[in-house]
NULOVO-11285 format. One record per residue (C-alpha): residue number from 1; residue in one letter; y, x negated, z negated. Coordinates in nm, 2 decimals, always signed. Layout:
N
(NUM, "A", (Y, X, Z)),
...
This chain:
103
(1, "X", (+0.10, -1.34, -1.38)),
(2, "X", (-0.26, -1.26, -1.30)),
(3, "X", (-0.26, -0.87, -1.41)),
(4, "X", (+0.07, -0.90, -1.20)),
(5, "X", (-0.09, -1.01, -0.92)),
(6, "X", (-0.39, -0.70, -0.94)),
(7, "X", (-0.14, -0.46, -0.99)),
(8, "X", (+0.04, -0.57, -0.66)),
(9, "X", (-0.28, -0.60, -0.43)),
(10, "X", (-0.30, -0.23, -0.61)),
(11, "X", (+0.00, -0.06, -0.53)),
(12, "X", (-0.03, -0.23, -0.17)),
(13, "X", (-0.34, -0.06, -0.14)),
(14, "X", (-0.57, -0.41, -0.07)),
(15, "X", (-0.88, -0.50, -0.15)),
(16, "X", (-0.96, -0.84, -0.28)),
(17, "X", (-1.07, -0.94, +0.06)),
(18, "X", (-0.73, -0.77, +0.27)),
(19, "X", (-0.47, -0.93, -0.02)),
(20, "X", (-0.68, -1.28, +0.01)),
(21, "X", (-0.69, -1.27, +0.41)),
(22, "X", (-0.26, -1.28, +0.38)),
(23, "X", (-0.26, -1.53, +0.18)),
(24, "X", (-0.56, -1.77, +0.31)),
(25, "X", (-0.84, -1.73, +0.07)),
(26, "X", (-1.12, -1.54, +0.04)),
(27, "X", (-1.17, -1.25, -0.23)),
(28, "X", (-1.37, -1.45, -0.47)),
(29, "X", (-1.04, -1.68, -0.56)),
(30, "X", (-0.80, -1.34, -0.59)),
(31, "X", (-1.08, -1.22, -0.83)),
(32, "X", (-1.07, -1.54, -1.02)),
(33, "X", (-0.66, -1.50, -1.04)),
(34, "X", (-0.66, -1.15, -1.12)),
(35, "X", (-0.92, -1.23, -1.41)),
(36, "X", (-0.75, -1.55, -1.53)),
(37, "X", (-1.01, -1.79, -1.44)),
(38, "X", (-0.77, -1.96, -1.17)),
(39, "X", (-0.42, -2.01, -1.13)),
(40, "X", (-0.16, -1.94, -0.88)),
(41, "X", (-0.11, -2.24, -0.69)),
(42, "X", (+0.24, -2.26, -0.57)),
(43, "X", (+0.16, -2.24, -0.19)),
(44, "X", (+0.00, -1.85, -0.29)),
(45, "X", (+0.26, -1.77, -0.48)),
(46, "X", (+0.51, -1.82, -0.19)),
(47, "X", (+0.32, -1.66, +0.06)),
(48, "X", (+0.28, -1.32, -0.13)),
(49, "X", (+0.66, -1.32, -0.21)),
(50, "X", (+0.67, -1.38, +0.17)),
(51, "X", (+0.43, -1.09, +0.27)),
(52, "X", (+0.48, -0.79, +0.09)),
(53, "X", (+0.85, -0.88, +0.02)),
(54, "X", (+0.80, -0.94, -0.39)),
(55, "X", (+1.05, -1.02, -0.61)),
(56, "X", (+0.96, -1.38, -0.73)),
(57, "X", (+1.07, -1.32, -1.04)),
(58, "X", (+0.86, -0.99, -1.10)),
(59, "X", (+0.59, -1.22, -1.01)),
(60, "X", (+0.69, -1.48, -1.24)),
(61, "X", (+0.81, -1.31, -1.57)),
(62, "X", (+0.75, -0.90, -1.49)),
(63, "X", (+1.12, -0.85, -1.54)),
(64, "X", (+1.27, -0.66, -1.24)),
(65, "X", (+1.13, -0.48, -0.93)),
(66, "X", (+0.78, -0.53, -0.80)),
(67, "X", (+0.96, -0.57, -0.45)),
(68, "X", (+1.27, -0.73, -0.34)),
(69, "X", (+1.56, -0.50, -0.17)),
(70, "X", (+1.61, -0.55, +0.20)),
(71, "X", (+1.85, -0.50, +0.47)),
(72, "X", (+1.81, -0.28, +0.70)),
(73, "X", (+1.75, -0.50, +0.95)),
(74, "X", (+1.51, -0.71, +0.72)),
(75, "X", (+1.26, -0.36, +0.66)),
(76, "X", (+1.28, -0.30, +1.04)),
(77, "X", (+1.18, -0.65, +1.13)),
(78, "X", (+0.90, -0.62, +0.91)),
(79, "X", (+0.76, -0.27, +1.03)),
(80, "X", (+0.79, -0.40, +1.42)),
(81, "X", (+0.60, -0.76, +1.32)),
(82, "X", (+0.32, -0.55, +1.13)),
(83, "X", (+0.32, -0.29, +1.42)),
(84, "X", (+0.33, -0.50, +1.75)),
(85, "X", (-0.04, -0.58, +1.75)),
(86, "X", (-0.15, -0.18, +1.77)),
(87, "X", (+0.03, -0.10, +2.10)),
(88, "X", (-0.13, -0.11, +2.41)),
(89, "X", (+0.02, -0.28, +2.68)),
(90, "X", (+0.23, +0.08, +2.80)),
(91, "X", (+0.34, +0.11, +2.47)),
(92, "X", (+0.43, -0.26, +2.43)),
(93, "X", (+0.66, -0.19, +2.76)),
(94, "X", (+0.82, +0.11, +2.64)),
(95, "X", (+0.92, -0.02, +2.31)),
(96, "X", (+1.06, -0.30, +2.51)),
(97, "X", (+1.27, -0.16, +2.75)),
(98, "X", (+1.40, +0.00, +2.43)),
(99, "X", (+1.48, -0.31, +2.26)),
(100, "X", (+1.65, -0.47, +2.54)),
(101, "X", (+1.88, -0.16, +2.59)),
(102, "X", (+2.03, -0.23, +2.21)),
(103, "X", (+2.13, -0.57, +2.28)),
């Protein structure tokens, strides 16, 4: 699982410090996971499926794909919660009106 774990914080682009922010611990424990000197607790484990969408068991065994499939609905609700916090407060009212027009 730990070469697992580097080679998702790769393809995701992180550093040690970005992938360890998500998951609440610093870069020096992500280091330790990646080189097998500490183990996934289950709490991490959960949160990365949860952040970058992983397949669990990808994570667990290497057998499938890195990342889960999602509904459309599922990718566009995670591209809006990654995205809100960049607009200003125009854009924030723009994108609203928007929203509320689809209901």
């Amino acid at each position: 699982m730990n070469e697992r774990i580097r080679q998702l914080r790769k393809s995701l682009g992180l550093t040690l410090e970005e992938f360890g922010a998500k998951v609440g611990v610093g870069k020096t424990a992500i280091s330790n996971i990646e080189n097998g000197n500490r183990n996934l607790t289950d709490q991490m484990f959960l949160s990365i499926c949860r952040e970058w969408n992983v397949n669990e068991e990808w994570l667990r065994t290497g057998e499938g794909d890195m990342f889960r499939e999602m509904s459309r609905a599922e990718e566009a609700a995670q591209i809006v919660s990654s995205s809100l916090d960049k607009l200003s407060s125009d854009e924030w009212a723009f994108v609203k009106r928007i929203l509320l027009k689809l209901r």
